[in-house]
C-alpha positions in Angstrom: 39.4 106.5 129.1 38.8 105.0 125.8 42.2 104.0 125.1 45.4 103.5 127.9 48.0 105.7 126.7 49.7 106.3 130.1 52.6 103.5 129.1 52.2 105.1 125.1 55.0 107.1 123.7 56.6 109.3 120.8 60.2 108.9 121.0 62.5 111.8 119.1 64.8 109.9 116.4 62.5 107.2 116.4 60.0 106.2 114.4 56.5 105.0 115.6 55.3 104.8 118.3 56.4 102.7 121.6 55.4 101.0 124.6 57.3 101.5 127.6 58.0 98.8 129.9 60.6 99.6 132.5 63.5 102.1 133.3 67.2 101.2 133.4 70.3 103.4 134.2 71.0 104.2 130.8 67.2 104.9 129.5 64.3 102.9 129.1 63.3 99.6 127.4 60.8 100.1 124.8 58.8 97.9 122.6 57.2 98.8 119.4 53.9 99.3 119.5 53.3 97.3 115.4 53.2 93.5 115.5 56.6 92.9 115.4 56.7 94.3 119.1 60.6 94.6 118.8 62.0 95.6 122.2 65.0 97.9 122.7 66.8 100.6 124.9 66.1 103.7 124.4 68.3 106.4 125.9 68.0 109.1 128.0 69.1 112.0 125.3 65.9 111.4 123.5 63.1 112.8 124.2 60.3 110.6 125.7 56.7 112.3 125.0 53.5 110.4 126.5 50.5 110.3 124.7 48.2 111.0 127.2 50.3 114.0 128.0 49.7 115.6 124.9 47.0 117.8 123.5 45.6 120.1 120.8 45.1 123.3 120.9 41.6 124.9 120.6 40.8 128.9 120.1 40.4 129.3 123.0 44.6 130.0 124.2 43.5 128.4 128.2 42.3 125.7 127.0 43.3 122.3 125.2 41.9 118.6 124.1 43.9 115.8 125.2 44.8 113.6 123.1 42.8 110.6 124.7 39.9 112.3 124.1 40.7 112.9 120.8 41.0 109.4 120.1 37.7 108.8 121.8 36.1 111.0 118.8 37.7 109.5 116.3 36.5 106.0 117.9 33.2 107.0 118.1 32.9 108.7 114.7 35.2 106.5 112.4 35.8 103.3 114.6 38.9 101.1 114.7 39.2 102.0 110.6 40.3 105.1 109.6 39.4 105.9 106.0 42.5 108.6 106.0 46.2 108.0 106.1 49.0 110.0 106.5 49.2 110.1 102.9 45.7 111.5 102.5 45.5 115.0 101.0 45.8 117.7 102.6 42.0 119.3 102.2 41.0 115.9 103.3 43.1 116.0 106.4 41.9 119.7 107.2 38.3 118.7 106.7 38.5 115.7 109.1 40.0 117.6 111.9 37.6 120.2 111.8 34.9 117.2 112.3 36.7 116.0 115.3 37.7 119.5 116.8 35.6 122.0 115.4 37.3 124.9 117.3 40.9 123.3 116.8 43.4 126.6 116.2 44.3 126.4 112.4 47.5 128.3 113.2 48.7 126.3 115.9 48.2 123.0 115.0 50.3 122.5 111.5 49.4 120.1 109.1 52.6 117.6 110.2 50.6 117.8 113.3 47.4 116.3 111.9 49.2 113.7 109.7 50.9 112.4 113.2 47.4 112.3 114.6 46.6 109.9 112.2 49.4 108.3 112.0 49.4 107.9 115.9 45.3 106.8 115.8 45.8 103.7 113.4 48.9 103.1 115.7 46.8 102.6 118.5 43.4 101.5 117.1 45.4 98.3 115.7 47.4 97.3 118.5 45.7 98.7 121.5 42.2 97.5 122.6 39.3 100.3 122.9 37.4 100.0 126.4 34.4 102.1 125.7 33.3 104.3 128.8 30.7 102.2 130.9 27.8 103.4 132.9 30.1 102.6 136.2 31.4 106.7 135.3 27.9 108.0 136.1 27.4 105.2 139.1 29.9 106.5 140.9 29.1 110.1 140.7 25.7 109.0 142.1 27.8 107.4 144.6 29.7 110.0 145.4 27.0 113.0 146.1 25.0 110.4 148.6 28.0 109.9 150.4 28.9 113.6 150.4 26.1 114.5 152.0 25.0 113.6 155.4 22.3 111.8 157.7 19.9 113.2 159.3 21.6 112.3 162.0 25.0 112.5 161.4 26.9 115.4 162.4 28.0 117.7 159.1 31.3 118.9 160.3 33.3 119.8 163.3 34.4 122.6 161.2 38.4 121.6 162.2 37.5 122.2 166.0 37.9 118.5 167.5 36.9 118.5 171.2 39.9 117.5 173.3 39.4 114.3 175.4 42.8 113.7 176.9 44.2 115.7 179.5 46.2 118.2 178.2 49.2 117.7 179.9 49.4 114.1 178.9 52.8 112.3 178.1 51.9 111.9 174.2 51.3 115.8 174.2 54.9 117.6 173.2 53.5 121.5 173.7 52.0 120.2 177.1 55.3 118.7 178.4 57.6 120.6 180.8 60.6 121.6 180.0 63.1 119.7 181.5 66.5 121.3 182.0 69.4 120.7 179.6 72.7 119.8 180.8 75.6 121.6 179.5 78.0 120.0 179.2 81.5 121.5 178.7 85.1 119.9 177.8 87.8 120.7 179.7 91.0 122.2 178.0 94.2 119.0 177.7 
């Protein structure tokens, strides 16, 4: 993941974007993600939206970009400077998210959406640090198939049937226990 946006957020009434540090009874504490890094409250009536919850839509209806990943283009094509603002016109804005998302859904995603993107990118790309994806990604896929598959001599599965080695009457066992007898017992009538 290029950049961390688990502890990222858009906050509704608020401008920016925020960091979130820890929950109270009332809301959240925040702190601005600029270089002020102002920390407040914010409460529980507005809405808290994580970056790395959101996505954009593609043409496809099932399926979406996250927004991480969307960052992680921009990264790669633009780097930490963005050439376009918020401000930028509007051709300009269309022409670089079809560069990033080719198959973004023009109906979907509006144009307010675009200019957030932005916004949200130079946000991020300014305060956050980018961690570029390292080879340790395809390492531990390597890692993962040899230890998926078996020795030669190592058994592949018990296929869920584990052979019993206890006695199955034994004390630990609750369905070989016997029954003992309940006691009833009954209150007599002051």
């Amino acid at each position: 993941m290029p950049y961390d946006l688990k502890e990222v957020a858009a906050i509704s009434g608020m401008p920016g974007l925020y960091r979130l540090l820890k929950p109270t009874r009332a809301g959240v504490i925040i702190e601005t993600l600029d270089a002020k890094a102002t920390r407040s409250v914010a409460s529980a009536r507005n809405k808290v939206s994580l970056l790395h919850e959101i996505s954009i839509y593609t043409q496809d209806y099932d399926q979406t970009v996250p927004l991480t990943e969307v960052f992680d283009r921009i990264h790669q094509k633009y780097g930490a400077d963005l050439p376009l603002s918020n401000k930028s016109d509007d051709r300009d804005l269309t022409a670089f998210m079809g560069e990033i998302i080719p198959d973004y859904d023009r109906d979907r995603v509006y144009m307010s959406d675009i200019k957030k993107l932005v916004t949200w990118y130079r946000a991020v790309s300014s305060t956050l640090e980018y961690q570029a994806p390292a080879a340790d990604d395809a390492a531990e896929e390597e890692t993962t198939q040899e230890e998926s598959t078996p020795a030669s001599d190592e058994a592949m599965s018990t296929a869920g049937i584990i052979p019993a080695t206890e006695e199955s009457n034994a004390a630990g066992n609750p369905e070989a226990a016997t029954p003992k007898a309940s006691k009833k017992t009954s209150k007599k009538a002051e």
